[in-house]
C-alpha positions in Angstrom: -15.0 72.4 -3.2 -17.8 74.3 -4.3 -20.8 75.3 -1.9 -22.9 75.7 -4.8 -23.0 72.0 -5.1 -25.7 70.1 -3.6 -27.9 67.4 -4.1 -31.1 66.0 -5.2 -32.5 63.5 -3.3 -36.2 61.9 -2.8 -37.2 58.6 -1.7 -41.0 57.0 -1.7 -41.1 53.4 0.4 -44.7 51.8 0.5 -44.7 48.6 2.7 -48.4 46.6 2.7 -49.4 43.4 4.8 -52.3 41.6 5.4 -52.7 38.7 7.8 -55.4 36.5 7.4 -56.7 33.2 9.9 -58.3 30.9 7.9 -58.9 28.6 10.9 -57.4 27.8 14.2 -54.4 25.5 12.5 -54.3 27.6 9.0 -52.6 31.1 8.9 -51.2 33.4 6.1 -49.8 36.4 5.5 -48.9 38.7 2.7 -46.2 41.3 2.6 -45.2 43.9 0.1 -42.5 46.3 -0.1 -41.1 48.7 -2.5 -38.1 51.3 -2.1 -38.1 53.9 -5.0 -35.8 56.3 -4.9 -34.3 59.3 -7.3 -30.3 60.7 -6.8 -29.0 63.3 -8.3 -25.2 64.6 -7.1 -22.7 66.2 -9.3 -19.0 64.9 -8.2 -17.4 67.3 -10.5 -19.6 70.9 -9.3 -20.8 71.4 -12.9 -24.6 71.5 -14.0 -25.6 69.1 -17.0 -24.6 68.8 -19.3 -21.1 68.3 -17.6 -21.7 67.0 -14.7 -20.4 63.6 -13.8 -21.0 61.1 -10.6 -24.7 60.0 -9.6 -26.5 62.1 -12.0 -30.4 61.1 -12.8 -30.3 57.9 -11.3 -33.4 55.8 -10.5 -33.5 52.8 -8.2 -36.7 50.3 -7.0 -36.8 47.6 -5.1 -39.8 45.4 -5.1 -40.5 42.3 -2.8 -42.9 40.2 -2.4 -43.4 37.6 0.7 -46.1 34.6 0.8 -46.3 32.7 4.0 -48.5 29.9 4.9 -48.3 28.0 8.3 -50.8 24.9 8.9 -50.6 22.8 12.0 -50.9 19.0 10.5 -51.0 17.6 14.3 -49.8 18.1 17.8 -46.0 17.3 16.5 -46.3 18.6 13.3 -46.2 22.2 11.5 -46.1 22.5 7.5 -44.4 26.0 7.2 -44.3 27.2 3.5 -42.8 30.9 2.2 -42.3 32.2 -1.3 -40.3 35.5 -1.8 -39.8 37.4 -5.0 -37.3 40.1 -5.1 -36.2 42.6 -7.8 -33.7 45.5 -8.3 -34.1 47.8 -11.2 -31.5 51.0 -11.7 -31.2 53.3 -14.4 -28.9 55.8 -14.6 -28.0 57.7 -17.8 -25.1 57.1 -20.3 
């Protein structure tokens, strides 16, 4: 094992929502996330350009959530969401 070793790490998650009450029987909301995040650890205690394991690697997530409630009548709730989610990771070689 080599002491020397050690890793690179940072991480940057913004997270946004907005609720909004278009009347007493309309409400919506809006939510946003994203993780981004940067690795780098060496599994074999060499620099670059040797070094082998999670080396320069980049991953996001991005999500998006739509939600819309409306109260039709006394019995009756129309409850619609739409999500979008995406995973992007690049990592050399």
């Amino acid at each position: 094992m080599n002491a020397s070793n050690t890793g690179r790490y940072w991480y940057n998650s913004p997270i946004a929502r907005w609720d909004h009450n278009f009347s007493s029987k309309n409400r919506f909301n809006a939510l946003f996330s994203e993780n981004h995040g940067y690795e780098y650890r060496s599994t074999s205690t060499f620099p670059k350009p040797v070094a082998q394991g999670t080396i320069d690697t980049n991953r996001t997530f991005t999500g998006l959530t739509l939600h819309d409630t409306h109260v039709l009548s006394p019995t009756a709730v129309l409850d619609v969401k739409l999500s979008f989610f995406r995973f992007v990771q690049l990592t050399p070689g």
